[in-house]
C-alpha positions as CSV (number, residue, x, y, z in Angstrom):
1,X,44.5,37.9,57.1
2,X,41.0,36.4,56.4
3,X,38.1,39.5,56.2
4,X,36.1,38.3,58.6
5,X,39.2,38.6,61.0
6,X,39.6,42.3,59.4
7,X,36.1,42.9,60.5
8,X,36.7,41.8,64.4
9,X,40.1,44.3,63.8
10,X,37.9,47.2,63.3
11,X,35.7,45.7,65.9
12,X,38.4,46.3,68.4
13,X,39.2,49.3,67.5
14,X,35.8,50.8,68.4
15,X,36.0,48.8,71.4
16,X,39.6,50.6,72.0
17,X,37.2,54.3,71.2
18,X,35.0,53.0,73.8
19,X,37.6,52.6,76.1
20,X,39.1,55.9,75.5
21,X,36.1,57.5,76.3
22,X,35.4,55.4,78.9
23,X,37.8,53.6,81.4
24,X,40.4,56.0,82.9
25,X,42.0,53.3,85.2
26,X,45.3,52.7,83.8
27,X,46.1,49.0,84.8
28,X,42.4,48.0,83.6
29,X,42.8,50.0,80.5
30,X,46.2,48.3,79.8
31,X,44.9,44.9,80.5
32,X,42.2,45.5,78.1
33,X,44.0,46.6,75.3
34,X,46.5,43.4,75.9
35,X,43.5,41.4,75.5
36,X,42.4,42.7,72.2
37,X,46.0,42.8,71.0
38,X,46.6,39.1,71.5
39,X,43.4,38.5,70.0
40,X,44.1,40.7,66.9
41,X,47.4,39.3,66.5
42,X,46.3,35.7,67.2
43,X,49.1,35.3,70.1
44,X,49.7,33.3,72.7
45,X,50.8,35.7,75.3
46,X,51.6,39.3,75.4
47,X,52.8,41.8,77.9
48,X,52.7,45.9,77.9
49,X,56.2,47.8,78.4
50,X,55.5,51.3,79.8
51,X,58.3,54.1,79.8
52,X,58.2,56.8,82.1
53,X,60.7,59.7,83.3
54,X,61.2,58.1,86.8
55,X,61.0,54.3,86.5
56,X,62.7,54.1,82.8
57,X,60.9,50.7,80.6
58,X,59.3,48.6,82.8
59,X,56.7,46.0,82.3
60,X,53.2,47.2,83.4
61,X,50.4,44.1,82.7
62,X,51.4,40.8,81.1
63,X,48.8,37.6,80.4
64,X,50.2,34.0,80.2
65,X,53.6,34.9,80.9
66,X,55.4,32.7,83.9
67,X,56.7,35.6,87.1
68,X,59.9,34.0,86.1
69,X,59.9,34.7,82.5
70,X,58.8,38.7,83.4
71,X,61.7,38.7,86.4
72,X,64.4,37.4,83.6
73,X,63.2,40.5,81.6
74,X,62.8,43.4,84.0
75,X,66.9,43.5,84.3
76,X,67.8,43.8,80.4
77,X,65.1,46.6,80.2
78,X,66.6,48.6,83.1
79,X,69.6,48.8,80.9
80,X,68.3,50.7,78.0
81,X,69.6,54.2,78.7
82,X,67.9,57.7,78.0
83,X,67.7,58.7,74.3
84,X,66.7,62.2,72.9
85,X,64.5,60.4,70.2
86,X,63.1,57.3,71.9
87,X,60.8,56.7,68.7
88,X,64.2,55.3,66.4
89,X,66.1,54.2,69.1
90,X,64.4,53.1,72.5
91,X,61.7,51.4,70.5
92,X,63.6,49.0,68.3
93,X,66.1,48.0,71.0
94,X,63.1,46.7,73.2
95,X,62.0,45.5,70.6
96,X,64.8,43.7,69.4
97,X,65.8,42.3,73.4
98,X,62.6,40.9,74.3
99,X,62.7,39.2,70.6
100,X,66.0,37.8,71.7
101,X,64.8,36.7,75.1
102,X,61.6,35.1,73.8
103,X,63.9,33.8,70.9
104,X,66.5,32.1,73.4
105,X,63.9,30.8,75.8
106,X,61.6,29.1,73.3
107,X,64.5,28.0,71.6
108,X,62.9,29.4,68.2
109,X,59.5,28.3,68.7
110,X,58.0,31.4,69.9
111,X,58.5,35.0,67.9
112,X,57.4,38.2,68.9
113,X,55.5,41.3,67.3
114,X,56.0,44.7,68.8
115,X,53.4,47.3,68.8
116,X,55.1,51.0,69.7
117,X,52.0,53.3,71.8
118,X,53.4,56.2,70.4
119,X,51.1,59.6,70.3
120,X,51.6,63.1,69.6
121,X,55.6,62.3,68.9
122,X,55.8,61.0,73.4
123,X,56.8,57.2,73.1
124,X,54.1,56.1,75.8
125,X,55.2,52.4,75.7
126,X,55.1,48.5,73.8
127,X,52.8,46.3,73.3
128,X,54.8,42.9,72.4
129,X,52.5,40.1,71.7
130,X,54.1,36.5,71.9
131,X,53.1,34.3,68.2
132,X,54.2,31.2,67.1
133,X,54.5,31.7,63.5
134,X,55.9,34.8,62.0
135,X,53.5,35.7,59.4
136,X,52.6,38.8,57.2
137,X,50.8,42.3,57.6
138,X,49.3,43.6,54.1
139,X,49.4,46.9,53.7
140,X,45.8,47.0,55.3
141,X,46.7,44.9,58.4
142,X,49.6,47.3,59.0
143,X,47.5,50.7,58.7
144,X,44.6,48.9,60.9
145,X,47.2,47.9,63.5
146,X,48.4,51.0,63.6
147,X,45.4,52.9,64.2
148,X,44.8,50.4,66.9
149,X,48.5,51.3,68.7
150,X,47.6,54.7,68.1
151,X,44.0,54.5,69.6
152,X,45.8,52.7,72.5
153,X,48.3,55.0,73.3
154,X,46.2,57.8,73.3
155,X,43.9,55.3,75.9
156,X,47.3,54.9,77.9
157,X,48.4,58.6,77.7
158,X,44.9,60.2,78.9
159,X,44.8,57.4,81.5
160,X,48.1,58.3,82.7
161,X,47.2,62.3,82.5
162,X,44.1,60.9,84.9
163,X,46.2,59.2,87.2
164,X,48.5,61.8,87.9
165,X,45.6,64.7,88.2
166,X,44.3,62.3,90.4
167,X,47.7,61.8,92.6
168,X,47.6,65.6,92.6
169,X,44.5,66.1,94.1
170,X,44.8,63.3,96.7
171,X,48.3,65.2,97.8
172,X,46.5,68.6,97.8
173,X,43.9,67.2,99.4
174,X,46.4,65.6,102.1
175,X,48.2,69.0,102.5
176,X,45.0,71.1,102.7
177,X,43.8,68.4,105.8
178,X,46.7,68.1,108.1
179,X,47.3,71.5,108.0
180,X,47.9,73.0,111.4
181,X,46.1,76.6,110.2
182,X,42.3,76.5,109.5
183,X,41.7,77.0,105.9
184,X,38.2,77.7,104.2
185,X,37.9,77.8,99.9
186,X,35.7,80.3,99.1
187,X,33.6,81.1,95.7
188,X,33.2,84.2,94.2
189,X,29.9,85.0,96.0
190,X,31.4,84.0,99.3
191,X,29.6,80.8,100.0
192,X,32.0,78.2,101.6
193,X,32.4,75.4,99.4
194,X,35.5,73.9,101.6
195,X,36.9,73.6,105.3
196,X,39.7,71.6,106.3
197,X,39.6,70.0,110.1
198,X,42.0,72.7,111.5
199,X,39.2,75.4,111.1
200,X,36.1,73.4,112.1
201,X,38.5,72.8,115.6
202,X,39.1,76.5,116.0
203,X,35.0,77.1,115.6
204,X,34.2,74.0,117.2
205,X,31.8,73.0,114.6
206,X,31.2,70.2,112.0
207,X,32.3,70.5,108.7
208,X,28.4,70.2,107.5
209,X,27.1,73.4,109.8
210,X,29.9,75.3,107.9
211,X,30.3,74.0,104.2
212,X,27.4,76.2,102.2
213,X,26.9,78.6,104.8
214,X,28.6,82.5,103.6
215,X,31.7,84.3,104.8
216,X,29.9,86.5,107.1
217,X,28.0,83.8,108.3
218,X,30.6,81.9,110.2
219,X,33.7,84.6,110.3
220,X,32.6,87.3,112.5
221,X,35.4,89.4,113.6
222,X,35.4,91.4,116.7
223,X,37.5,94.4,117.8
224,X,39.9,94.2,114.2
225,X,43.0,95.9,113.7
226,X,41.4,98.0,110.9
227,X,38.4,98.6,109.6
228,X,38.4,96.4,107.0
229,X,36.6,92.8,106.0
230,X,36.6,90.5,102.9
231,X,33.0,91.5,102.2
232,X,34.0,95.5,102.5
233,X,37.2,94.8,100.4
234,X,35.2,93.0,97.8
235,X,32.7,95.8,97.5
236,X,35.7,98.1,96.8
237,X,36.9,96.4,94.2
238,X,39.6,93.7,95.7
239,X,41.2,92.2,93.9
240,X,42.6,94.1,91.3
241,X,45.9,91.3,90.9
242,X,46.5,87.7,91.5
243,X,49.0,88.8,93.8
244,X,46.6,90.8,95.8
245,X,46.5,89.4,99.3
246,X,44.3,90.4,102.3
247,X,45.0,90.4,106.0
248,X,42.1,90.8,108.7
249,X,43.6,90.7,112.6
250,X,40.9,90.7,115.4
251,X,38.8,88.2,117.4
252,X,37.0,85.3,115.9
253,X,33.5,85.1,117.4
254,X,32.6,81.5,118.3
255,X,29.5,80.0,119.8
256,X,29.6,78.5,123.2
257,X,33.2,79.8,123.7
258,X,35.4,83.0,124.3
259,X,36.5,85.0,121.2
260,X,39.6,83.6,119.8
261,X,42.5,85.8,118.5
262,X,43.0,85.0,115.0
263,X,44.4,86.7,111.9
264,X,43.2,86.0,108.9
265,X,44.9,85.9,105.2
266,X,42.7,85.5,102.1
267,X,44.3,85.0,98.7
268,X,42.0,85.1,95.2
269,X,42.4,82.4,92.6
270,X,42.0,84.6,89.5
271,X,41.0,82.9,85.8
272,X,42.8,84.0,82.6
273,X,40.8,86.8,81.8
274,X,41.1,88.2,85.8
275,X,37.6,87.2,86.9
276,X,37.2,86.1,90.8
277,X,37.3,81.9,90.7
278,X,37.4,81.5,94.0
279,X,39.0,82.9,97.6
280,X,42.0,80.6,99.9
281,X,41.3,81.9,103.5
282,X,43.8,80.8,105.9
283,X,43.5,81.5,109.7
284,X,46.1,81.3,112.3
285,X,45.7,81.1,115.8
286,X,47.4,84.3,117.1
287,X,47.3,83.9,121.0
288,X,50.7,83.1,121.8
289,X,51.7,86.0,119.7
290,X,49.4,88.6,121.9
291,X,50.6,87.4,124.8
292,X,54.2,87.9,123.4
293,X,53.5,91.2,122.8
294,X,51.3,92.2,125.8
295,X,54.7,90.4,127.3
296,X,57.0,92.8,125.6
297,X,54.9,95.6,126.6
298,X,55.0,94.5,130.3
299,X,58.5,94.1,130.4
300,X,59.0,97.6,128.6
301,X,57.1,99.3,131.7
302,X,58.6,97.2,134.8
303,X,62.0,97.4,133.3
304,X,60.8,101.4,132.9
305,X,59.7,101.8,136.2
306,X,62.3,99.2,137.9
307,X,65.4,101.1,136.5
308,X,63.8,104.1,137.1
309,X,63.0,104.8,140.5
310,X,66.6,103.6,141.9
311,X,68.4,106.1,138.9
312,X,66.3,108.8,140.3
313,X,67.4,107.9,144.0
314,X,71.3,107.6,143.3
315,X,70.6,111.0,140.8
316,X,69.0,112.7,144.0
317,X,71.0,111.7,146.5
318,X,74.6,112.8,144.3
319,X,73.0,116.3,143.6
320,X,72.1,116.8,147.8
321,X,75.7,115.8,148.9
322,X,77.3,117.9,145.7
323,X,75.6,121.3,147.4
324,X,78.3,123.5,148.0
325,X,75.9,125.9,150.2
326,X,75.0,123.1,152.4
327,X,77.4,121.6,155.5
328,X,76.4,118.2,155.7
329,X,77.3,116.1,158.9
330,X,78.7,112.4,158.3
331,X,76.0,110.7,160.2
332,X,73.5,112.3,156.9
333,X,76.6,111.5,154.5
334,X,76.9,108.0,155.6
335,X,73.3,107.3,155.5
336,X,73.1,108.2,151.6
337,X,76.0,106.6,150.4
338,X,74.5,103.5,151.8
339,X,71.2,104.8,149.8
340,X,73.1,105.1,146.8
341,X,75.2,101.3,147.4
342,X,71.7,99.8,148.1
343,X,70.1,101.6,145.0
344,X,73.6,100.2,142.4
345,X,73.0,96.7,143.9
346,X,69.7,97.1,143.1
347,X,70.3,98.2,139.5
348,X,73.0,95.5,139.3
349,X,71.2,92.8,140.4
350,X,68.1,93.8,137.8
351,X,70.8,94.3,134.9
352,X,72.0,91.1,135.9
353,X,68.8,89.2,136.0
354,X,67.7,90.9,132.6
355,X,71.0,89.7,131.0
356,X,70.3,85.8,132.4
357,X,66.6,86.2,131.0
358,X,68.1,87.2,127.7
359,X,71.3,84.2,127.8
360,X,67.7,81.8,128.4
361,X,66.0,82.8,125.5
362,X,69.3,83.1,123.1
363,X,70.0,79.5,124.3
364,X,73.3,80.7,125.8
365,X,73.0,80.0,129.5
366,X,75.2,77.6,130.7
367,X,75.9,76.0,134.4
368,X,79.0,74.6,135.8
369,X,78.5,71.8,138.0
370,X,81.1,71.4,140.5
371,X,81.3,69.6,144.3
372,X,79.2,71.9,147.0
373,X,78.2,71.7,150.1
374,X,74.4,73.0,150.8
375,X,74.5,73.5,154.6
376,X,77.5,75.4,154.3
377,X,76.0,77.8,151.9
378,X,72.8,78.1,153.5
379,X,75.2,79.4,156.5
380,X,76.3,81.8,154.6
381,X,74.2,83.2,152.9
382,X,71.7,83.8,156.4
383,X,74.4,85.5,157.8
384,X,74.2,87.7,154.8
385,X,70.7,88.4,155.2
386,X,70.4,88.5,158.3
387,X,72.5,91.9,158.5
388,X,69.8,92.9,155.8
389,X,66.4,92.9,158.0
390,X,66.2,93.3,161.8
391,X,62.1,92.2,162.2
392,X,62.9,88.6,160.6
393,X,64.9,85.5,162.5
394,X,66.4,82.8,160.5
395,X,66.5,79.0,161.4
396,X,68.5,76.4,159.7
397,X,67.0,72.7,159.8
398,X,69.4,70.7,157.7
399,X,70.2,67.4,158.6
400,X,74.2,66.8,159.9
401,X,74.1,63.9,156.8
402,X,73.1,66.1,154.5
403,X,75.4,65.2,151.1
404,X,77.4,67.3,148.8
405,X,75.9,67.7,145.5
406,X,77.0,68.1,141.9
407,X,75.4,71.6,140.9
408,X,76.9,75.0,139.5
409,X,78.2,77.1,142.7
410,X,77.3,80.4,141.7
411,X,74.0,79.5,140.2
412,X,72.5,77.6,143.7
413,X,73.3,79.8,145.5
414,X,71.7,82.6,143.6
415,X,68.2,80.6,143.8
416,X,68.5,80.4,147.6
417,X,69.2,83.9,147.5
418,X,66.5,84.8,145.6
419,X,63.8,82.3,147.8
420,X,65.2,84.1,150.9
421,X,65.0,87.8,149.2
422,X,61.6,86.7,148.6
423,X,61.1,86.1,152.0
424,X,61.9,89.2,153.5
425,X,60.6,91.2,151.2
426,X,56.8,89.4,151.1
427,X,56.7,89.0,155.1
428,X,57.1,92.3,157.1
429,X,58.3,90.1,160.1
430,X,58.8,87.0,161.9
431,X,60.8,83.8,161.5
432,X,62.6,82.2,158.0
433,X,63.1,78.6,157.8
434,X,65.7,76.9,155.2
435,X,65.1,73.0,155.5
436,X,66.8,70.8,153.8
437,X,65.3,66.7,153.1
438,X,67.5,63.8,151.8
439,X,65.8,61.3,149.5
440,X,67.5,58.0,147.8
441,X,67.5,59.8,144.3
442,X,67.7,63.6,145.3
443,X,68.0,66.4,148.0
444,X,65.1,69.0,148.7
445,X,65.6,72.3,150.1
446,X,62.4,74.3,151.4
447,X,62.0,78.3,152.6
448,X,59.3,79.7,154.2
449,X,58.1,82.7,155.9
450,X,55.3,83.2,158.4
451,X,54.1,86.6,155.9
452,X,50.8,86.3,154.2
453,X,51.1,83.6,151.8
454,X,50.7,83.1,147.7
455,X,47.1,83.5,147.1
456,X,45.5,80.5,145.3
457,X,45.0,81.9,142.2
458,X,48.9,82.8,141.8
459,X,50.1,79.5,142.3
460,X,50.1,78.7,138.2
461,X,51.9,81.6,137.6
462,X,54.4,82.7,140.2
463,X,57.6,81.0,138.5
464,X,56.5,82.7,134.7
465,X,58.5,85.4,133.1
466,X,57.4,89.1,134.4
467,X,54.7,88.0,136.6
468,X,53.8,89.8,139.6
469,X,51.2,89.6,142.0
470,X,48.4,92.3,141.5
471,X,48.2,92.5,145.0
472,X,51.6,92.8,146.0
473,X,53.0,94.3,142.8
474,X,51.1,97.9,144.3
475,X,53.5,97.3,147.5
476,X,56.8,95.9,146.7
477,X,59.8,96.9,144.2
478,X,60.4,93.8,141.4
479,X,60.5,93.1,137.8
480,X,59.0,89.7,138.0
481,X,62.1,87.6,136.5
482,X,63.6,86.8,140.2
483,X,61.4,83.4,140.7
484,X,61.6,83.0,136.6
485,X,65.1,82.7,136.7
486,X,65.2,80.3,139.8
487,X,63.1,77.8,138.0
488,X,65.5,78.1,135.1
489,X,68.1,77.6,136.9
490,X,66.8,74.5,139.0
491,X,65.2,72.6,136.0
492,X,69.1,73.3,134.2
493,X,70.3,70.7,137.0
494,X,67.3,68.0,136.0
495,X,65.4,69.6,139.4
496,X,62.2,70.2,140.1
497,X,61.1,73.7,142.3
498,X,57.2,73.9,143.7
499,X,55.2,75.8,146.0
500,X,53.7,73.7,148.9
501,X,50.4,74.7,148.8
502,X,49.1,72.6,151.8
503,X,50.6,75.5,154.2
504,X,48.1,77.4,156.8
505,X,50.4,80.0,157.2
506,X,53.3,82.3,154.8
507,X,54.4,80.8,152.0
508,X,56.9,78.0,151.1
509,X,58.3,77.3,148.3
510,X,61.0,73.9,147.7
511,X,63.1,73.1,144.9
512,X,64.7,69.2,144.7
513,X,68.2,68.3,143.2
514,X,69.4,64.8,141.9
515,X,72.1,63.2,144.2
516,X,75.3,62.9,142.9
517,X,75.7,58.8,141.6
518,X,77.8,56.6,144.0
């Protein structure tokens, strides 16, 4: 090669020190290293083959090759398999195809010259520069050519090491963003350097009012589990491990709005020689999880109470009769044997209820639809009732039309059961309507009592688990599953069940089911 061509060599090769230094986007880095290669080689056209782990060879940038020409190629480089030492064998054998190709397709007037990008012993790629005369390398060309490949792989490798910090950061970044639990990154001196959406929604405040403000600034913890915070277990020497997490439950203080149930987990990023880098702090929205609890508690005390008084009864009544120093007459016999029937019906039909809650929550309760006939159950079951209360009078106002429907036997009628239980129980006298309504699409069955009503501010809540009335949970016996289970029930046959709350007087409460398909 001529010297003054020697001199735009090492030219490039600064340029390529530049660029090393300097340009950390891969495809513009490759394209500029092309450039200088086909110069420095005095080339026609040229193209960069980049191996990776996932994708194998593949071509990465080309100049002045046709789309054809690079589709013809892309198949035979697929083909090269896996090698343990890519250097001596993966090298030459692109080399060697893409000669061939250029070879065949020029019919000998184009040759090629393969540069490997090889650094540190990792085979990074090719550069394979298209020439039309074969020519020499001196012993200088060779050692300047190869500095270049080298300078250019090491280009190539840190750009790639860029890139894939880069993809990192954008998926941490993604992750840390559409997370559903507010997250804050903490330094060391417990300014917030970081919030991701989730938290500013749970504080109701932009990212800007919170990002440089302290810990104790914007988490303010009211009535916690222990007496413990992240500035109190920083003072005391947390964290002594990586490992070393920290869990704060209370309420979150938040302007404008009511305290918010939260619990709070803060993890520390520790550096190699165990000094504080930074704090994770992930908060989680623990409502639901108090109200399971306070729910659990609730039903621990009805169920208490509920199997408790009628035990008590059945207990009492059993050690009366069994007096041996008593006579008792049959009028007093008869009148607590029916106590004590009442009293096991009343534990039955709690057990059972208890049992259906449980076959709801486990996924296990199941209806079997048959044929039935509303009217004629609604018959039935008044004249059940009706033995059952003497200060209440029962009307049935159910169309002659009225069709048969395809429902579970056992299960309807243990809703209307439970509506006209209700009945009874929440009005201390007067009459008990069961209507019944025929739509094109579905049947509606309605009771109602002339008692005092569902107050307003029950209406949301009447058909959830354990709820009860504060007002009429002081007077009357339940557990607060009875109108829980009828919805469940209803809404397992694709009906609807609502309380009309356009009534003047008592309550009333209807339920719809679909008509059977002609």
């Amino acid at each position: 090669m001529f010297p003054d061509f020697r001199v735009r060599q090492r030219d490039y090769l600064l340029d390529i020190s530049k660029a090393l230094t300097q340009e950390l986007d891969l495809d513009a880095l490759l394209n500029l290293i092309l450039k200088y290669a086909i110069e420095m080689l005095s080339g026609h056209a040229g193209l960069i083959a980049l191996r990776s782990q996932d994708e194998g060879w593949h071509i990465r940038v080309s100049e002045g090759i046709s789309p054809d020409f690079l589709q013809h190629m892309k198949p035979f480089l697929k083909q090269i398999p896996d090698d343990q030492d890519p250097e001596k064998f993966e090298i030459p054998e692109v080399n060697r195809i893409l000669n061939e190709i250029t070879f065949s397709a020029t019919l000998g007037l184009l040759s090629g010259v393969g540069l490997p990008l090889i650094t540190q012993k990792t085979v990074v790629g090719l550069i394979f520069i298209f020439r039309s005369y074969a020519g020499l390398f001196t012993a200088n060309d060779r050692t300047l050519l190869h500095s270049f490949a080298t300078q250019a792989a090491i280009a190539v490798q840190n750009a790639q090491l860029y890139n894939m910090v880069k993809q990192n950061e954008q998926r941490l970044d993604a992750l840390f963003d559409s997370a559903a639990d507010g997250i804050l990154l903490i330094s060391a001196n417990q300014v917030i350097e970081h919030c991701n959406p989730a938290f500013t929604r749970l504080v109701s405040q932009p990212a800007e009012n919170i990002h440089g403000k302290t810990h104790d600034q914007i988490v303010r913890i009211e009535n916690p589990t222990q007496d413990i915070t992240l500035e109190k277990a920083i003072a005391g020497g947390w964290p002594l491990t990586p490992h070393a997490q920290l869990y704060v439950e209370g309420d979150l203080v938040r302007e404008g709005l009511p305290p918010l149930p939260i619990g709070v987990t803060y993890a520390p990023m520790l550096s190699p020689e165990n000094k504080l880098i930074n704090i994770i702090a992930t908060f989680r929205d623990i409502t639901n999880f108090r109200k399971a609890d306070e729910a659990k508690t609730t039903f621990i005390s009805i169920v208490s109470h509920e199997l408790k008084t009628p035990v008590a009864l059945i207990k009492g009544y059993v050690c009366t009769l069994n007096r041996k120093d008593v006579e008792w007459d049959s009028e007093f016999v008869d009148e607590s044997l029916k106590i004590i029937e009442e009293e096991a019906d009343h534990l039955n039909e709690l057990i059972e209820n208890l049992l259906d809650a449980t076959r709801l929550q486990t996924g296990k309760f199941a209806i079997q639809k048959t044929d039935i006939s509303i009217p004629s159950m609604v018959k039935r079951l008044v004249d059940r009732f009706s033995t059952q209360t003497k200060t209440h009078t029962f009307k049935i106002n159910i169309p002659d039309d009225f069709p048969s429907v395809m429902a579970d036997d056992t299960r309807i009628e243990q809703v209307i059961s439970n509506l006209l239980s209700n009945a009874i129980k929440y009005s201390e006298k007067g009459e008990i309507c069961i209507s019944g309504e025929v739509r094109p699409d579905k049947v509606i069955i309605c009771v109602s009592d002339e008692g005092p009503g569902i107050a307003p501010q029950d209406f949301p809540f009447i058909f959830d688990r354990f709820y009860r009335s504060p007002d009429t949970a002081r007077k009357t016996k339940g557990a607060g599953l009875g109108l829980y289970l009828t919805k469940q029930i209803v809404e397992a046959h694709k009906g609807r069940i609502w309380v009309d709350t356009e009534r003047d007087k008592g309550a009333r409460i209807c339920f719809s089911l679909p008509r059977m398909e002609e």
